[in-house]
Each structure stands twice: as C-alpha cells, then as structure tokens.
N, C-alpha and C positions, 0 to 999 in steps of 0.2 A: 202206203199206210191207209187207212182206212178214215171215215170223219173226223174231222175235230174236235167234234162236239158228243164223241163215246163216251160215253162214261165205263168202267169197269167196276164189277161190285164183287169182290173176293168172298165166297161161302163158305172157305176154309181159309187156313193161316198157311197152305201148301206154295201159293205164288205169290203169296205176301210180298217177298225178299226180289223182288220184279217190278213192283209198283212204279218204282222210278226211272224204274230204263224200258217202258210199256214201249215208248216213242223209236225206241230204237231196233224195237224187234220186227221184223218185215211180216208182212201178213203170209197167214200161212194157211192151208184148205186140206185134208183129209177127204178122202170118197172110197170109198169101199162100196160092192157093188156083192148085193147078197143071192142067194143061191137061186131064191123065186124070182129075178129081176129089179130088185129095189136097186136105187142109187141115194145110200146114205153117204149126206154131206155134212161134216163140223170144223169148222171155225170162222175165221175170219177173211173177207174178200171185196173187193170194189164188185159192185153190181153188174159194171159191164163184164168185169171177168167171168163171172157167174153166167151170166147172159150168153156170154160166146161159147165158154163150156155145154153148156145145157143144148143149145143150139145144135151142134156139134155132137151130139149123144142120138140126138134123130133120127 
C-alpha cells in the first residue's frame, strides 16, 4: 500500500463506489513505453519500487 497519509480526491463520480475499500486495493503501476523512447508511468507505487524499476531501465 502506499502512505498513510494519501489522500484521494475523486474529479468524477466514476470511482466514487471504491472510496471505502481504497485500503484494500493493492498498489498498481502501468508503463507503456512510447515509439520515440519515453517511459510513460501512471498510478500508484512505493518509491523504492519506482527506484528499482527505473534503475533497471538503464
């Protein structure tokens, strides 16, 4: 899981119906790696995982 101290702020009413089971969902990372070289990353992660991945891309 990620901090404690997250907060989450819904901009739509789409994950509303989640609000209360946030604690229970495991963290999750997407990376898609685009055609000129980018490494686009979205969501959620512990910083060292981040760290080790990237490392690792090298």
């Amino acid at each position: 899981m990620g901090e404690s101290n997250q907060r989450y702020h819904f901009l739509t009413d789409r994950y509303v119906h989640l609000k209360n089971r946030l604690h229970e969902i495991p963290n999750r990372l997407e990376v898609r790696l685009a055609p000129d070289g980018r490494v686009l990353v979205n969501g959620l992660a512990m910083v060292d995982d981040l760290e080790s991945l990237f490392r690792n891309l090298l």
